[in-house]
ZAKOLVO-508448 format. One record per residue (C-alpha): x, y, z. Coordinates in steps of 0.02 Angstrom, whole numbers, padded with zeros to 5 digits, always signed. Last residue first. Layout:
# residues N
XYZ;...
END
This chain:
# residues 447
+06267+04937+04992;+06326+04866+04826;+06521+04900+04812;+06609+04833+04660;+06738+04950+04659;+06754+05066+04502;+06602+04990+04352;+06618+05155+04245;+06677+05313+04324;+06696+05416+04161;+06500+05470+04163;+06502+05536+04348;+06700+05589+04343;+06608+05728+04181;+06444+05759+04268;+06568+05844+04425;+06679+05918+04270;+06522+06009+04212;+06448+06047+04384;+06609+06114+04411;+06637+06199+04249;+06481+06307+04277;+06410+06386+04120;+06389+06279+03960;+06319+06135+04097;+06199+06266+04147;+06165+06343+03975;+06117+06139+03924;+06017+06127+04085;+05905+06287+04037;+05891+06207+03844;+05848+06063+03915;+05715+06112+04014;+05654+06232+03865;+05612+06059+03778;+05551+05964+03900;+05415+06108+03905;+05419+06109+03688;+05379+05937+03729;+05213+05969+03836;+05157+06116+03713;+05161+05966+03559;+05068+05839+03677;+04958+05979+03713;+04931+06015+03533;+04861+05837+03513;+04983+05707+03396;+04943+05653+03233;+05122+05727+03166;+05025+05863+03038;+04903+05903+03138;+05008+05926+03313;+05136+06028+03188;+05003+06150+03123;+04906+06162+03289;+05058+06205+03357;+05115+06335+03205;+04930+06419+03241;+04960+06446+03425;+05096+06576+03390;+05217+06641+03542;+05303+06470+03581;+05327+06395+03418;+05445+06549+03370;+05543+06539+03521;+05625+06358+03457;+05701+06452+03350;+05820+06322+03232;+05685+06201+03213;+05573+06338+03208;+05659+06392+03040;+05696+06220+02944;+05494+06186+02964;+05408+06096+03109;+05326+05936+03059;+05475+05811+03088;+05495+05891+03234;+05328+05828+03287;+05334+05644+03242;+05513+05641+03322;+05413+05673+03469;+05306+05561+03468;+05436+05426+03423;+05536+05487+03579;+05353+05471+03681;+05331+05268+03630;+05488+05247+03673;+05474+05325+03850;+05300+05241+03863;+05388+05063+03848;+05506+05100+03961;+05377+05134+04085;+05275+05004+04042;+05428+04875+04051;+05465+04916+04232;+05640+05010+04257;+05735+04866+04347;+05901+04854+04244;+05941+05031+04292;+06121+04991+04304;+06179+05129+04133;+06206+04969+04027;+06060+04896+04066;+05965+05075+04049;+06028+05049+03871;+05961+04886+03851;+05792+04928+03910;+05791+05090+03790;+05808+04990+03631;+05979+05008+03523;+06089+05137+03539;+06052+05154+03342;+05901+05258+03412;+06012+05402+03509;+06089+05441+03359;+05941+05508+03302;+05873+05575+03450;+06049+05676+03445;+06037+05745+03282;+05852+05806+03336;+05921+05886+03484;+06011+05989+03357;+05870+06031+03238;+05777+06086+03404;+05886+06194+03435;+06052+06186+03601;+06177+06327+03574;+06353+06371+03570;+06415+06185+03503;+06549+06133+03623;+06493+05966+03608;+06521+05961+03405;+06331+05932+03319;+06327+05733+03255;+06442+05676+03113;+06308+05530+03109;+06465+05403+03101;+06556+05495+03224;+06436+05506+03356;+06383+05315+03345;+06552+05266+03369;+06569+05370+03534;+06380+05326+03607;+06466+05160+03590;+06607+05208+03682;+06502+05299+03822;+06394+05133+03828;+06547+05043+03851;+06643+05142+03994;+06455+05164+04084;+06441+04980+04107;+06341+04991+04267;+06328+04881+04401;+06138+04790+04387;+06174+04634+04462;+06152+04545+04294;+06231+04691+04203;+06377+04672+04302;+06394+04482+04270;+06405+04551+04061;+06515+04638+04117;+06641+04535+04198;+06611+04396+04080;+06655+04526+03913;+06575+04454+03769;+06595+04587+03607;+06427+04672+03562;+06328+04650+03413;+06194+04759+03362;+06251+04866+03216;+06192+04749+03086;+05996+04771+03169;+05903+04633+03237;+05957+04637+03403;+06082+04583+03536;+06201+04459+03450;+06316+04395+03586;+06491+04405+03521;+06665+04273+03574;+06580+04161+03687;+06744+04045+03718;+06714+03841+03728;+06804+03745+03871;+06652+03653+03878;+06556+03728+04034;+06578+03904+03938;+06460+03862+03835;+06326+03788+03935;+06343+03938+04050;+06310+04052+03884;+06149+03963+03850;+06090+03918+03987;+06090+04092+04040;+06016+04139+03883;+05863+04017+03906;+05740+04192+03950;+05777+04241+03785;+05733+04432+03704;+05887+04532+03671;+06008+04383+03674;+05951+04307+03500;+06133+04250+03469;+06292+04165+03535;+06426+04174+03448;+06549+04068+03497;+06745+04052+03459;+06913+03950+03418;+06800+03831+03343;+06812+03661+03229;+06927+03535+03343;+06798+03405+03320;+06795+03416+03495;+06730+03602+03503;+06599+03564+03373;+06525+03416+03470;+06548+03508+03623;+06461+03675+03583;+06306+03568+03518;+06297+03463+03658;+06325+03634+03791;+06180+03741+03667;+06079+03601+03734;+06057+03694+03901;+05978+03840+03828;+05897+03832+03641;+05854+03997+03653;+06017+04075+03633;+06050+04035+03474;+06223+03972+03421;+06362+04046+03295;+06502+03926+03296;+06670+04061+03255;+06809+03977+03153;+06954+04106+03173;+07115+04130+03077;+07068+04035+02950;+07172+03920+02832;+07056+03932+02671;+07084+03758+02616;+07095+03640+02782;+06971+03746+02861;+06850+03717+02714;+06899+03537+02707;+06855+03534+02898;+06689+03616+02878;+06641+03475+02743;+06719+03338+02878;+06604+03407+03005;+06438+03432+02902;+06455+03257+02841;+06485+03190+03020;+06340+03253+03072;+06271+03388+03194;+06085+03402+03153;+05954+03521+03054;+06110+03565+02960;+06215+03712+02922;+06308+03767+02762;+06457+03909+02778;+06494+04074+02779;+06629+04154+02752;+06690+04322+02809;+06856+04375+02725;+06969+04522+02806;+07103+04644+02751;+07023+04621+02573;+07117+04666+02392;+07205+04481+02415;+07028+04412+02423;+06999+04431+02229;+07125+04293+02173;+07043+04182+02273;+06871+04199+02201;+06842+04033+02087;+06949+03949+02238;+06807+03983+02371;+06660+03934+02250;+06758+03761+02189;+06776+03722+02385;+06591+03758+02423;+06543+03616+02285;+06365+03656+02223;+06381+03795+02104;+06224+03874+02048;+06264+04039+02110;+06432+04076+02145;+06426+04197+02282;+06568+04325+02323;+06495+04494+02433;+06550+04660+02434;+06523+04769+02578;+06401+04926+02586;+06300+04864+02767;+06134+04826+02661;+06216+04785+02505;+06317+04658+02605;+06150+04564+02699;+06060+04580+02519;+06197+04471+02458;+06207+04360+02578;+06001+04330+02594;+06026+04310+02410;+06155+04164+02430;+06055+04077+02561;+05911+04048+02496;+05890+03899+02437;+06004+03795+02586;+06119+03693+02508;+06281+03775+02412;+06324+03878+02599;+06492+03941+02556;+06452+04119+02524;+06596+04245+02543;+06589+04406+02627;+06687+04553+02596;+06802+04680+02716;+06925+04813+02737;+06966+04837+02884;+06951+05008+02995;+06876+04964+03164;+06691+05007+03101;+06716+04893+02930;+06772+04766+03083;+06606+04788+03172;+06485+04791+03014;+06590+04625+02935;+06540+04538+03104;+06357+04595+03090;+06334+04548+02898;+06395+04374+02938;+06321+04362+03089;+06133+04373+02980;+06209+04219+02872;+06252+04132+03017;+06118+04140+03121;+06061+03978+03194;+05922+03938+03076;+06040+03771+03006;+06178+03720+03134;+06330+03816+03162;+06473+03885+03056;+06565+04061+03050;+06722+04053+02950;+06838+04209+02995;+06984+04256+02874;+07135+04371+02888;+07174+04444+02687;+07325+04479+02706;+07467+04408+02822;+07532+04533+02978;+07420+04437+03095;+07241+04455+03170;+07164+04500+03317;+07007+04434+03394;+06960+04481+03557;+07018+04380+03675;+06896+04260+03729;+06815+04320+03893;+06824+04212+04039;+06646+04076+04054;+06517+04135+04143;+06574+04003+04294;+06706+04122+04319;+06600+04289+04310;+06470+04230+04446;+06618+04153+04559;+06701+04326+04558;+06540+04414+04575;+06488+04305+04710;+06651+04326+04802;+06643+04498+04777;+06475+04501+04875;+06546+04414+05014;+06676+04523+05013;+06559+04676+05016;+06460+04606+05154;+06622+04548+05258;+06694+04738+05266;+06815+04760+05139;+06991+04849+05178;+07073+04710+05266;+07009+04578+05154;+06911+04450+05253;+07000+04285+05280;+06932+04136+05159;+06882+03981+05220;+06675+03994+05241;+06657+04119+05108;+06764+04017+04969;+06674+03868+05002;+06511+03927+04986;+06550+04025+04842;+06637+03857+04767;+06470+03764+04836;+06352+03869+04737;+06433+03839+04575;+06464+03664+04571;+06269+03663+04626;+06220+03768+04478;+06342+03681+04367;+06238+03513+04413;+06091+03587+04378;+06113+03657+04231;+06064+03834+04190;+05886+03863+04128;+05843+04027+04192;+05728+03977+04335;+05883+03857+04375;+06000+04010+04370;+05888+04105+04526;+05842+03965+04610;+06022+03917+04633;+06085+04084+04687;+05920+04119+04793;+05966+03956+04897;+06135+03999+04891;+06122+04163+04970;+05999+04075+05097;+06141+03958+05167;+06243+04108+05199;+06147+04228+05292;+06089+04076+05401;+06288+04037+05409;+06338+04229+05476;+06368+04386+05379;+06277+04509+05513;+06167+04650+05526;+06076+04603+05314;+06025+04752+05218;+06165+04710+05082;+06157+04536+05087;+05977+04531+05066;+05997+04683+04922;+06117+04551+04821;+05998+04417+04824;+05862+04530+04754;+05987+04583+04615;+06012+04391+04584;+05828+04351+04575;+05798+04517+04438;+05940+04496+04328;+05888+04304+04325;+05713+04368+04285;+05778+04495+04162;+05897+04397+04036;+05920+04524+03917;+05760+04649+03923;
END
């Protein structure tokens, strides 16, 4: 899970504040004690730490109290404020002018990600409606023009390479006349093992001649602190209007890594969040705080759950009645989420122990198993299943499962199907689910 340990220290913080009788200067001191250990443990500078710390200090020893907050919750605003600030702002997200094609160059050392962004940026404009293809610039690294071209036919966008070329500015010009049928042109570009000033003056000419709208450094996230030399050099050679930062799924060093960032004037523009072309999500500071201290994002998982829906044409939700074939759809769907942990993230319930969320994947694929087993019929009659023990042996055979593990899901199973009729039923328990899901973050009240 993204960034749990800090997730976990500054929740804990959090829950002292909240429990606490009084907001007085022990209260205080201890905040910023669990503040500090909190982002060293996950590799944040120490001097921003401590720049950090004393601003919320600061800011709850000389500022009134808000009429309408009590001091806990401004305290605790304060810290989300100060959390979200030294996070770094979110870069706006990109938009593009009038002119066709737009272009985005991404750039960064070598192993960063580039190539793989590539495929994930063109993914979430091809989603918004542009047209896209991807150009390969990168003339040094073996393999780079097949891993481009089998990152487009994977995501159904056409790709430019110019195999056996080695000037990058020869390969863009070969192609120009082509980008005019694009609304937007992803390039990518060589890395090195090391910033030099051979890598900068190359990305320059390629700036100079293409004229992008955005130059995006793509950094991973495990590299922490040094992510802020890296972001720097590029930022001063006046190469970046944006950062990617990737590999945020599984790195303990991604608070160092976005901190360090935003500590040079820098903007994290994406944070790549998986393996798959789908998982990319746009930087928001205030959320991505909220995640931290476990405030749920319920606007953007409901949007994603959105996209997802339309692209698997998924059952209508005023569908008369809830099969097995449907609920299938939805498991479906359900996957490109992404993995459970990050969804609960996004829901608040960032401390659901790992075992736990492990056996809830491990029971979806179960299940899937099963329905995969049952035949066109019983997936529409679920009632069939229940009166004839030979059809479960039949589907806990054929999915490796044990027919108790098949009689124990066609149990969840009815469950649903009772709350579905429910939620069919009564509009107020329908509209009262309905404010739940559309309240998003609110207030930011903890306690």
């Amino acid at each position: 899970m993204v960034l749990e340990k800090l997730s976990e220290g500054l929740k804990s913080t959090l829950a002292k504040i909240a429990s606490s009788l009084f907001v007085d200067e022990k209260l205080i001191n201890e905040l910023v004690k669990d503040i500090q250990r909190s982002l060293l443990q996950a590799d944040v500078n120490v001097k921003l730490v401590f720049s950090l710390t004393q601003k919320i200090k600061d800011r709850v020893t000389k500022e009134n109290t808000p009429g309408a907050l009590t001091k806990r919750e401004h305290l605790i605003n304060i810290v989300y404020e100060e959390l979200s600030n030294f996070l770094g702002g979110e870069k706006s997200e990109l938009v593009f002018g009038s002119k066709i094609p737009n272009k985005i160059i991404l750039v960064g050392l070598f192993g960063s990600g580039k190539t793989t962004h590539c495929g994930k940026l063109a993914k979430h404009f091809t989603k918004r409606g542009k047209k896209v293809a991807l150009v390969g610039l990168d003339v040094y690294r073996p393999a780079a023009m097949d891993q481009l071209q089998q990152v487009g036919k994977a995501i159904s966008v056409p790709v430019f390479i110019l195999k056996g070329e080695k000037d990058p500015i020869k390969i863009y010009k070969h192609f120009e006349p082509e980008y005019k049928k694009f609304d937007l042109i992803i390039i990518d570009t060589a890395g090195r093992d090391a910033l030099s000033t051979d890598l900068i003056e190359e990305l320059k000419k390629i700036h100079d001649l293409t004229q992008a709208d955005e130059t995006l450094l793509v950094i991973s996230a495990d590299i922490g602190q040094a992510a802020q030399t890296q972001a720097e050099s590029f930022h001063n050679a006046g190469a970046i209007t944006g950062v990617i930062i990737t590999k945020m799924d599984g790195s303990g060093k991604g608070g160092g890594a976005v901190s360090a960032v935003a500590a040079t004037g820098a903007k994290t523009a994406f944070l790549g969040m998986g393996e798959k072309p789908g998982d990319l999500e746009i930087y928001n500071a205030e959320k991505f705080v909220g995640r931290l201290l476990g405030v749920p994002d319920i606007a953007g998982l409901l949007e994603k759950v959105k996209a997802i829906a339309e692209e698997e044409q998924l059952p209508p939700a005023d569908m008369e009645q809830l099969t097995i074939e449907s609920f299938y759809q939805q498991l479906k769907a359900a996957k490109k989420l992404g993995p459970l942990g990050n969804v609960f993230g996004m829901m608040g319930a960032t401390n659901i122990p790992k075992e736990m969320v492990q056996q809830s994947e491990d029971k979806l694929k179960k299940f899937e198993a099963m329905i995969n087993s049952m035949t066109a019929t019983e997936k529409k009659d679920a009632s069939l299943l229940r009166k004839t023990a030979s059809r479960i042996a039949r589907i806990a055979e054929g999915s490796g499962t044990r027919e108790q593990e098949v009689r124990e899901f066609l149990s969840q199973f009815e469950k649903m199907e009772k709350m579905f009729k429910m939620f069919k039923r009564n509009r107020g328990f329908r509209s009262q689910m309905q404010k739940m899901l559309q309240g998003g973050m609110g207030n930011l009240k903890i306690g």
